[in-house]
N, C-alpha and C positions, 0 to 999 in steps of 0.2 A: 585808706581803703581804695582811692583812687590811682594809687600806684599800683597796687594791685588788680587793681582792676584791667588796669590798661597794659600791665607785664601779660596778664590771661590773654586778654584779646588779640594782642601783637603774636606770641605762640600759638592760635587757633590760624591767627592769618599766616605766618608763615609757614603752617602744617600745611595748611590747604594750597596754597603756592605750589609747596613742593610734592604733593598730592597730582596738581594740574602737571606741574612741568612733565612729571614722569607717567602720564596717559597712557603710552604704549603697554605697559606690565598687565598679567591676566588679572589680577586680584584689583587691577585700581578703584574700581568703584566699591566694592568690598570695605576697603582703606575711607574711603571718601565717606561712607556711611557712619563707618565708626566713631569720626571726626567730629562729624555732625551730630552725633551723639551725645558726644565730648562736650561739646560748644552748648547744646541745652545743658547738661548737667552743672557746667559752671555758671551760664547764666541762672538758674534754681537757685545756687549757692550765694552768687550774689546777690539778689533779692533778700535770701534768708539775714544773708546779714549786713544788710543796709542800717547804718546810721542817721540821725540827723547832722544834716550839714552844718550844722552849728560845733558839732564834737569834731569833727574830722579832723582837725590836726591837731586834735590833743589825743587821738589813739593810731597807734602803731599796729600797722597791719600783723594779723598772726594769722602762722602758715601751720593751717590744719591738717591732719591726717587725711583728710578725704582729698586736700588740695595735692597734697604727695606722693598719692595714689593717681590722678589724675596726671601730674606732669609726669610719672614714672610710664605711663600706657603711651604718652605722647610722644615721648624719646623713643619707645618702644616702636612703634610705627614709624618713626621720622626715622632708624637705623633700617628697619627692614626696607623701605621703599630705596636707602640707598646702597644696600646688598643686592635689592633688584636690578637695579641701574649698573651695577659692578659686571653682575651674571651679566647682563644683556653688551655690556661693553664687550666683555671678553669674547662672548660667543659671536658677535659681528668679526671680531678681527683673526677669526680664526675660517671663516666664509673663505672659498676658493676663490679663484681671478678666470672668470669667463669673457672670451674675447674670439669674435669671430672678426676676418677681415681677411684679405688680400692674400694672407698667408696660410689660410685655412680656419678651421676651430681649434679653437686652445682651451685647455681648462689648465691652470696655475695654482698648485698652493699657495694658501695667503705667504708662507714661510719662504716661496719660491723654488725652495729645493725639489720638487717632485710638478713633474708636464706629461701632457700629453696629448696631441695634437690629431687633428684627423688631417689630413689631405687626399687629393684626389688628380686624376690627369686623365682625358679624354682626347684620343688623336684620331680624324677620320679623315683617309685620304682619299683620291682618285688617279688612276693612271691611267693612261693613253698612248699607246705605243702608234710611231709613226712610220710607212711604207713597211709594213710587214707582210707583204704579200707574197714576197718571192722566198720564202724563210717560212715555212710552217711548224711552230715549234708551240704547242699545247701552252706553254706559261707563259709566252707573249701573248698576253691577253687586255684589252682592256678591261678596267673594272673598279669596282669603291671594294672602299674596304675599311673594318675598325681595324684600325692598326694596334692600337689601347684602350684601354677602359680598368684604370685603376684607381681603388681605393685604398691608400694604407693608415695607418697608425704608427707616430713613430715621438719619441720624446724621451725623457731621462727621469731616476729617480736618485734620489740626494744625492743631488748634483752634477754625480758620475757617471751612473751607470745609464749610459743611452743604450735606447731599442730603436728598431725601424721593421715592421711587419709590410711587407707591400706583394699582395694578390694582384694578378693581373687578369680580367677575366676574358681579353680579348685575344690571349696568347692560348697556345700549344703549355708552352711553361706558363704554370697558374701562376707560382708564390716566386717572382725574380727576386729579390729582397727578402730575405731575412735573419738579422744578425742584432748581435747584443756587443757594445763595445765599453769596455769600463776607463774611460778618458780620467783619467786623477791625474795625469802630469801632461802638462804639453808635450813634455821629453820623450813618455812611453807611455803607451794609450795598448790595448790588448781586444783584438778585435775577433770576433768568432761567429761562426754561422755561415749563410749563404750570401756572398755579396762577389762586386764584379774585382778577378784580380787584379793589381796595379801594376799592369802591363802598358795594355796600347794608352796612348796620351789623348787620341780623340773618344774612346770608348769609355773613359774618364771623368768625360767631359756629360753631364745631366742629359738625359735622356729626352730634355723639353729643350732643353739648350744648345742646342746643336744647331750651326750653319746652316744644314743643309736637310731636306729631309732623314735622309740616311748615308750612312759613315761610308768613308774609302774605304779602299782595298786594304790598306795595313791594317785595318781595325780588325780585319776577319780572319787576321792569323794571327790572333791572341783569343783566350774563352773569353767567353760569351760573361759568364754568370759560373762559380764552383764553391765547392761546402770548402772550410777549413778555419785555419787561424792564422792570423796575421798580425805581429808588434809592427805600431808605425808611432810618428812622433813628429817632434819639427824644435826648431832652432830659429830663436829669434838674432837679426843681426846685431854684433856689440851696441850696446845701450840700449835696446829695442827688446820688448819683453815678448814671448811666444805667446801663439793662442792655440789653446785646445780645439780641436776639431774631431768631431766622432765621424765614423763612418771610412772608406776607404779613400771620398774625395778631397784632399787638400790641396785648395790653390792660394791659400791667404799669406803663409807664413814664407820667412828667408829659404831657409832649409829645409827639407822634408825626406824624410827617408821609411821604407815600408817595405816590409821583408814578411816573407807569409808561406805557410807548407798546404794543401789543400790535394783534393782529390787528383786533379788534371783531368778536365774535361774536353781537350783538344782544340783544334782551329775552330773559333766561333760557334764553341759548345756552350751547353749548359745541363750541368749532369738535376735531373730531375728525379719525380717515382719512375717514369716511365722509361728514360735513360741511366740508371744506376751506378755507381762506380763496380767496377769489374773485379778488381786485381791491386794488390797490397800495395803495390807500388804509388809513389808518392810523388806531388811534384814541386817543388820550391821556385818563388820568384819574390825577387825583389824591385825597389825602383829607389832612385837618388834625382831628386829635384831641387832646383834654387832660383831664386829672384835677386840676383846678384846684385842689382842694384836700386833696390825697395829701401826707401827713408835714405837714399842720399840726397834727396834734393831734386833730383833730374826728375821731373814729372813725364817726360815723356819717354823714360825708361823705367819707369818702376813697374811697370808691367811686363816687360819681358822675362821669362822664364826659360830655364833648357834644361837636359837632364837625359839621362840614359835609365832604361828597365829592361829585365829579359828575366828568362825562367830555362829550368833544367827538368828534366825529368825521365822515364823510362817505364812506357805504359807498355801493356800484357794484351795487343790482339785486339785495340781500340777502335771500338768502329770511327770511321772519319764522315761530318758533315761535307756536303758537295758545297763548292765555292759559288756564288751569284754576284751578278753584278751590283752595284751599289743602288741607282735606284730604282731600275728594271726589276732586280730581285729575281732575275733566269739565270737559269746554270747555264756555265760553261766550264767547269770543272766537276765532271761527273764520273764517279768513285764507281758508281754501281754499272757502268758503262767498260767491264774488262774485255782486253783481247778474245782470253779465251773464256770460251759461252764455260758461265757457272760457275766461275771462280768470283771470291771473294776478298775483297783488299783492306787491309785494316791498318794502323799503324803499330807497326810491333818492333820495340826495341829503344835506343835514346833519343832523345828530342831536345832542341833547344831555341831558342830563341833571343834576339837582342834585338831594343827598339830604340836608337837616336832619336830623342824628340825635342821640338823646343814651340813657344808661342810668340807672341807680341802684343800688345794693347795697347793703345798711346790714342786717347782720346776718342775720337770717332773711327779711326784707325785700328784693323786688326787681320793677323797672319799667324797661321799655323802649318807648320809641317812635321812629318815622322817619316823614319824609315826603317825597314824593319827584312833582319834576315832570320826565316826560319826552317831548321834542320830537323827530317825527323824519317825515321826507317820504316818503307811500306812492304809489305807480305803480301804476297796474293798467293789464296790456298784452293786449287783444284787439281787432285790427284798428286800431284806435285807441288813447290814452295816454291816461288820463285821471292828472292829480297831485293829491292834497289834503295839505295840515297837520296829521296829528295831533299834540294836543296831550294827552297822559293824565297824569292825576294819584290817585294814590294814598295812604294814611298807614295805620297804626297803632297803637295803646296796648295795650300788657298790663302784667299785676302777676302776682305771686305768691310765695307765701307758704311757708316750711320748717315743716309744725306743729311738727316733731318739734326744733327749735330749733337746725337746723346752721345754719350759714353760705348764703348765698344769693351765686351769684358769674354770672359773664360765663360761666366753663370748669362750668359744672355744680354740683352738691352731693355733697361727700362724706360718706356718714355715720357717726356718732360711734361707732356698734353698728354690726357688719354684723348681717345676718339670720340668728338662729339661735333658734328661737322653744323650743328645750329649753330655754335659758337663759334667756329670755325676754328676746329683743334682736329688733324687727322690722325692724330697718332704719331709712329716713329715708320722711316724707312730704311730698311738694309739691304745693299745690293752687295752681289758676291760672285765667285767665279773661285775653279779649281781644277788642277790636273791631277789625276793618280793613274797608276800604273800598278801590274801584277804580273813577276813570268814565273812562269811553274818552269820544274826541273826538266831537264827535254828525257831521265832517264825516266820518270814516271809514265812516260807513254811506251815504256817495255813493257808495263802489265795492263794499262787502259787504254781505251780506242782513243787515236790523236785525232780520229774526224767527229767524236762524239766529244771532245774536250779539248778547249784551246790553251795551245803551251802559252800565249800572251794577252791581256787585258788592256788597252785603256783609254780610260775615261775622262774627258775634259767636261766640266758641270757650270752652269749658270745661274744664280738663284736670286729669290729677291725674298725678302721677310716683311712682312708690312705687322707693325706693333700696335695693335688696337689700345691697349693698356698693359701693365705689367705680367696680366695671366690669359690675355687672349692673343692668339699671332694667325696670320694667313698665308701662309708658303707657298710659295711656284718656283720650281727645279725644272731646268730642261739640261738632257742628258745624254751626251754621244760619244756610245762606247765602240772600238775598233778591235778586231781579233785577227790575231796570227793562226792558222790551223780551225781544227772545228766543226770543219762541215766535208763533205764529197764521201770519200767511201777509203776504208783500210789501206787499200794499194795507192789509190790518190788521192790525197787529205788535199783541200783548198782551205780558202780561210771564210770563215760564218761571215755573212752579211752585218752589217754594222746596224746598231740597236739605238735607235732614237727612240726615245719618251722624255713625254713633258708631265709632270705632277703635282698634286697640289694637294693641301693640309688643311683643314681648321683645326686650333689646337688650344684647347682649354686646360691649363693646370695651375694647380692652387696648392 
């Protein structure tokens, strides 16, 4: 009976064991009562059949009905509490993956296949125009200004299919971003929606990322931003496997090619509600890029890239944006500024464009240039048509330098310290410098005033970037743009006064 006794008591304690261990479940005390129940009921029984210790090992324990009822309830509760433990395993591993940090909010399937990300970017500048006295022209002003204030949403679901939602609430154009791209092969990736086309190489380049406050002269004879679709893809170098990349920007891979048909929303357009596509006509552009020598070994050429993009097209009576300086942002190329009072200039007929581009990166070291000729047929309509050829052609060269000795890349500088000057960590510094240039066609000033729009542009720029950490930066551009024509009167054009401004950014993006 003592064997029995102590088989009873060992299953009470190991019931209640696994009772405790598994506390978290709703029913557990429920279970715990029961147990306890158990536990008097068998002690009752063994009372009732106590022996004298004088017999005990001349009688062999017998396993009663009421004892086989009792270990039958006990297995019973000892399976359900580990069905509980099953449920609750399963239902934690199927818990999403919440992760905020540096690179925004993220929520992850446990499964990983399905994201979605919030991020954001804030740019507030100020400009200050210098000796603008003799030159009274309304947008040489100084002044602050939000330049951005964006929130998007942008992330993938099984696997593939990446989105990117990005409103912009500090623009004219609200929604610059937004496109869905289904990336299943490195090779061919199918991209669709509103996104920027793969045209100019520095317009390409992240909109937080950028050198400089705001882009050369090449940049603003390609759009801006237009609806369509575009197959792109990439080619890893032999032995070297490709990586998927959604969205229109890739700087990662050997090869890269991106071919796309879209509205054509013009020189540094962006067809929106409020600027619409017009007219059936289509516009096609492509682009072919390579890192010709990524994974040979040369580290201080694995960042050089080059490549050629242009587009074709043949828009219907397009109105055309007016050209500005890069970081002045005044016109000097102004459409709405015709010979004759009350005519109208649109571009109507074929268009083209081709952009020579290439970059460099080589440690704290980096250089970029494009250049870029674009062709396209202007109309001016008052009473009469008059059509001429512009032919404009543009380029650029800049450099710049990491003193603080990070990395120099395409996506920006991160740096090695954030800024925490207790400790004595400043961040990162970038200095730079760049020349661009812009000449309009000398036949476009048959139908526009040549003292209200300069046939020449340009701009030699200064800059410095100071890197607080990976998503805070503080910019200072100083900016001296020079023009041919522009200013005096129809019969004798002189040339505009030269546009000094100096300007500066805080810029938060995550």
């Amino acid at each position: 009976m003592n064997n029995f006794r102590l088989t009873a008591i060992a299953s009470i304690i190991n019931l209640t064991l696994l009772g405790a261990g598994n506390a978290y479940a709703d029913d557990n005390s429920a279970l715990e009562k029961r147990i306890l129940e158990l536990e008097k009921r068998l002690q009752q029984f063994e009372k009732a059949s106590a022996l004298p210790s004088a017999s005990v090992t001349a009688i062999t324990p017998v396993v009663t009905p009421e004892v086989e009822k009792l270990t039958r309830k006990v297995n019973t509760l000892e399976r359900k509490l580990e069905i509980q433990d099953e449920v609750t395993t399963g239902n934690l591993k199927k818990l999403p993956i919440i992760d905020a940090g540096a690179e925004g909010f993220k929520i992850t399937s446990a499964d990983k296949k399905h994201q979605v990300k919030i991020r954001g970017a804030v740019q507030t500048d100020g400009r200050f125009f210098i000796d603008e006295n003799n030159f009274a022209v309304t947008d040489r002003q100084d002044r602050f200004e939000l330049k951005q204030g964006r929130v998007w949403l942008e992330g993938y679901f099984f696997k593939d299919i990446y989105f990117k939602i990005m409103p912009d609430f500090a623009a004219s154009n609200i929604l610059p971003d937004a496109y869905l791209d289904y990336a299943y092969h490195p090779a061919a990736s199918l991209l669709v929606g509103k996104f920027k086309p793969s045209i100019s190489l520095e317009r390409l380049q992240g909109d937080a990322d950028g050198t400089f406050l705001e882009r050369a002269f090449p940049t603003y004879l390609a759009s801006n931003r237009d609806v369509g679709i575009q197959l792109h893809g990439a080619f890893g170098k032999p032995g070297s496997k490709a990586e998927s990349v959604a969205g229109p920007i890739d700087a990662k891979n050997t090869f890269i090619y991106q071919i796309g048909v879209s509205n054509g929303s013009g020189d540094d357009g962006s067809i929106d509600k409020s600027a619409p596509d017009t007219d059936n006509n289509k516009e096609i552009n492509g682009r072919l890029f390579a890192h010709p020598f990524q994974h040979t070994g040369y580290s201080w050429l694995e960042g050089f890239g080059l490549g050629v993009a242009g587009s074709v097209g043949n828009p219907d009576k397009q109105a055309l944006k007016n050209q500005a300086t890069p970081l002045g942002r005044t016109y000097y190329l102004d459409y709405a500024k015709p010979i004759t009072t009350g005519a109208v200039t649109t571009a109507d007929g074929a268009t083209s464009r081709i952009y020579p581009q290439a970059y460099w990166f080589a440690g704290p070291f980096g250089a970029m240039g494009e250049y870029v000729v674009s062709t396209q047929h202007l109309s001016s309509t008052a009473g009469t048509v008059r059509k001429v050829t512009q032919d404009n052609k543009a380029w650029q060269i800049l450099a710049s330098y990491v003193v603080t000795g990070e990395d120099n890349t395409f996506a920006g500088v991160k740096p090695i310290r954030n800024f925490d000057p207790l400790k004595g960590n400043w961040g990162a510094l970038q200095l730079a410098a760049r020349y661009s240039e812009l000449d309009v066609d000398n036949d476009t000033f048959k139908i526009i005033d040549p003292s209200k729009s300069a046939t020449q542009a340009r701009a030699w720029t200064l800059g410095a970037n100071w890197f607080l950490n990976s998503n805070a930066i503080i910019r200072a551009d100083y900016e001296n743009v020079s023009f041919s024509g522009g200013a005096g009167t129809a019969a004798r054009v002189t040339d505009r006064p030269n546009e000094q401004v100096f300007a500066t950014r805080f810029q938060l993006s995550f």
